[in-house]
C-alpha positions in Angstrom: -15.3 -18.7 22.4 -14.6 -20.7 19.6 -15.8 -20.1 15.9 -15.5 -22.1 13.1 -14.6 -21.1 9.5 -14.5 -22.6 6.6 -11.1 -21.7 4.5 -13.4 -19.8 1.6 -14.2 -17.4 4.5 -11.0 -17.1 5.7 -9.9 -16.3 2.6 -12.4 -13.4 1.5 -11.8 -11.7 5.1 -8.0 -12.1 4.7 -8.3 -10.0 1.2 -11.2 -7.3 2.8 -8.5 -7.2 5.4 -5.6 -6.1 3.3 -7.4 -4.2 1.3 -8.6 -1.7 4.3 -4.8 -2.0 5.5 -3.5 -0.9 1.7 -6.0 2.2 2.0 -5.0 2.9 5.7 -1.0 3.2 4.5 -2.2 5.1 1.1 -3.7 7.5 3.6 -1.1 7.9 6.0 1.3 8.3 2.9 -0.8 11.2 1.0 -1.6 13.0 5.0 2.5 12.8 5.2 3.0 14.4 1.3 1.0 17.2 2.0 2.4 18.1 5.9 6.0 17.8 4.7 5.5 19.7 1.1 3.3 22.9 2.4 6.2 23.1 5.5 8.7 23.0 2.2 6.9 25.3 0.1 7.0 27.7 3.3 10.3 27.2 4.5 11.0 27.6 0.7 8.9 30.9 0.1 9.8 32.7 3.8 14.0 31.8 3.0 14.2 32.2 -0.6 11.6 33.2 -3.1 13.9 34.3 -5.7 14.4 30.8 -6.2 11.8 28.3 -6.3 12.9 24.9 -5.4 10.1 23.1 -3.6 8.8 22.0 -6.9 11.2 19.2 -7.0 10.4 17.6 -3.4 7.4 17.4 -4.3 7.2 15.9 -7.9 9.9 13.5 -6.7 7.8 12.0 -4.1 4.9 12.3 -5.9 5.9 9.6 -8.4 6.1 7.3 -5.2 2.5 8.7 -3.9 1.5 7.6 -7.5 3.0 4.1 -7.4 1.2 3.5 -3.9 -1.6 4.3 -5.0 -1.8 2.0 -7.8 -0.4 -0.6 -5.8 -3.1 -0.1 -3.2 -5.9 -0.3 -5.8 -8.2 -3.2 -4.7 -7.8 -5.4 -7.7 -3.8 -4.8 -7.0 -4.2 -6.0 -3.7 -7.1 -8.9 -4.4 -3.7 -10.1 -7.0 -1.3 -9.8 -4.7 -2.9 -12.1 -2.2 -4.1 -14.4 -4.6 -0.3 -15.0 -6.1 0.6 -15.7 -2.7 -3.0 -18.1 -1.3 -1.5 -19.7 -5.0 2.3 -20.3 -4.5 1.2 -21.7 -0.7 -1.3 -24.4 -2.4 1.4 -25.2 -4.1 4.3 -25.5 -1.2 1.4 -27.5 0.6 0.4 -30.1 -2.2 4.5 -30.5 -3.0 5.3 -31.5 0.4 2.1 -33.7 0.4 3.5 -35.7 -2.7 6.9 -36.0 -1.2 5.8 -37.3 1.9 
């Protein structure tokens, strides 16, 4: 079965592509964060709760939760791509004026 495309259409289901891949590995990251802190806020509260040290597991990786979620913001992503569709043009068009 053969379909043609045009490159515009390519292009737009290249960027709802990534942009449904970005939300997928936000997704898996926050479902991880929130296993692995309530197993360390247990493991913290049944072994010690004089002292309370999960708070820093957790803050810690929540900075990187917050930076992938930024990053996997739409518009981030919709930049991202269209840096890279830009610096391809231009590979392609350089080799075309040095051939």
């Amino acid at each position: 079965m053969s379909v043609e495309v045009t490159l515009e259409e390519f292009l737009e289901a290249w960027k709802e592509y990534e942009i449904k891949e970005a939300l997928k590995g936000f997704q898996f990251h926050l479902a991880a964060y929130i296993i692995v802190n309530v197993f360390l806020i247990f493991v913290n509260l049944w072994t010690s709760p004089g002292t309370i040290w999960f708070i820093w597991p957790l803050a810690g990786w929540a900075i990187g939760l917050a930076f992938h979620g930024y990053f996997s913001r739409p518009k981030q992503v919709i930049d991202s791509i269209e840096k890279k569709q830009s610096y391809i043009l231009r590979m392609v068009s350089k080799k075309k004026t040095t051939s």
